[in-house]
C-alpha positions in Angstrom: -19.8 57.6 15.3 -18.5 55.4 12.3 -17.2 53.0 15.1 -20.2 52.7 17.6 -22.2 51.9 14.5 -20.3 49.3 12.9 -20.0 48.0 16.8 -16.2 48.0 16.6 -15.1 47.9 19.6 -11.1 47.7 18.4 -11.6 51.2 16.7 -12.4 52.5 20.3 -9.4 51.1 21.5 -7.3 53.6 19.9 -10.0 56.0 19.3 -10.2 56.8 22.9 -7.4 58.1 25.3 -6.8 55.7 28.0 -7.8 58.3 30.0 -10.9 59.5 28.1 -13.9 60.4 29.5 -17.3 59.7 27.7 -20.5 61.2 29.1 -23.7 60.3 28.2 -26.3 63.2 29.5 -29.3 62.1 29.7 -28.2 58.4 30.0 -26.6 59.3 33.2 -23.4 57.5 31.8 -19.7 58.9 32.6 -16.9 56.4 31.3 -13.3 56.7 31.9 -10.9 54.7 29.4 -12.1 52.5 26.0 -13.1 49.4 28.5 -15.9 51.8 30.4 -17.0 53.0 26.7 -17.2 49.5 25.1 -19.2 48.2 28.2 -21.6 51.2 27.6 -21.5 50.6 23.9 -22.4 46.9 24.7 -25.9 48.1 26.6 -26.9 50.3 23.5 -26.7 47.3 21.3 -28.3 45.2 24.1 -31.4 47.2 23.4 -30.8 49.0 20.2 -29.1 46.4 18.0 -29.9 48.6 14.9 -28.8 51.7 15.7 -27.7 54.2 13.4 -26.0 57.6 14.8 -25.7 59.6 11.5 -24.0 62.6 11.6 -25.9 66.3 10.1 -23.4 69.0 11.0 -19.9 68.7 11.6 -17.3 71.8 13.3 -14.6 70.1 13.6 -11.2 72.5 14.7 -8.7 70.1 15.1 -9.2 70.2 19.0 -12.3 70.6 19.2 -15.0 68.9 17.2 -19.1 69.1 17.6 -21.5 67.6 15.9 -25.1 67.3 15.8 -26.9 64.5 14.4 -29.9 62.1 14.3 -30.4 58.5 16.0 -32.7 55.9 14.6 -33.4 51.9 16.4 -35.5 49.7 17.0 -35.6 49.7 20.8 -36.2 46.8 23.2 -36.1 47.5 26.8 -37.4 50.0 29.4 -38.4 53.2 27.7 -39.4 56.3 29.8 -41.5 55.7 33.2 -40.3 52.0 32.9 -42.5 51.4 30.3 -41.3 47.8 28.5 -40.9 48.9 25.0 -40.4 45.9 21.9 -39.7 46.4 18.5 -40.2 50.3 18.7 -38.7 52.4 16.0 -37.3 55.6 18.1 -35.4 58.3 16.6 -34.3 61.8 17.4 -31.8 64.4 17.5 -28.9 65.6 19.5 -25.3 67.1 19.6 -21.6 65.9 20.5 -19.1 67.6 21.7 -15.3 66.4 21.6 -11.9 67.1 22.8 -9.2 65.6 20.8 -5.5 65.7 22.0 -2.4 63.9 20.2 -5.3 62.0 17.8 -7.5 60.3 20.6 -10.4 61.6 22.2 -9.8 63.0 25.6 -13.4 64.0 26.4 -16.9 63.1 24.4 -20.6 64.5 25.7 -23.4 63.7 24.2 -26.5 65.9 24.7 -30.2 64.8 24.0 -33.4 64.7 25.4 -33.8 61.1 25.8 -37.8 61.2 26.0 -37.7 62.8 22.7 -37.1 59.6 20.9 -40.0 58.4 22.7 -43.1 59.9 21.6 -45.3 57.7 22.5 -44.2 55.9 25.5 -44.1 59.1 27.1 -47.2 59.9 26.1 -48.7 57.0 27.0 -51.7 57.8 29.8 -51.5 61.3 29.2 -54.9 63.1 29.0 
């Protein structure tokens, strides 16, 4: 999380197995290897140059970590329904779940409800 918000694309070079596999839920993302993670990373900051994934509780067995956490933005792009958003703060919660083998992360899922950060939007025309 430390790396995607400092944008560091070297950490995930050695953060992620070569084979790794990052899946983004509700993004509909699934990257293989740290060049399909960074290109993904690259669209987040495209519209969410401000992000800020902040950890609230970490299990972390070795193997096996999870953590859930908030995400706060400013988003610029195509919110739920299409909708063009600019400039709108979004934030929300959701969880991570991580494999680790031999210091690199063989599998990463993120879980959220993506309209949740979007109160508004999605309420937008709504009785």
């Amino acid at each position: 999380m430390s790396a995607f918000n400092r944008h560091d694309f070297a950490a995930i070079d050695t953060l992620f197995a070569p084979e790794g596999i990052y899946e983004d839920f509700a993004a509909r993302f699934r990257g293989v290897g740290p060049d399909q993670v960074k290109n993904f990373l690259r669209g987040v900051i495209q519209t969410q140059p401000d992000f800020n994934w902040h950890p609230t509780n970490v299990i972390d067995s070795r193997s096996n970590v999870t953590v859930e956490w908030t995400w706060t933005a400013t988003f610029t792009g195509d919110g739920p329904g299409g909708k063009h958003l600019v400039a709108q703060r979004v934030s929300g919660r959701g969880a991570t779940v991580a494999v680790v083998q031999n210091g690199q992360i063989k599998q990463l899922h993120d879980y959220y409800d993506d309209a949740s950060f979007f109160p508004m939007a999605s309420s937008a025309g709504q009785p």
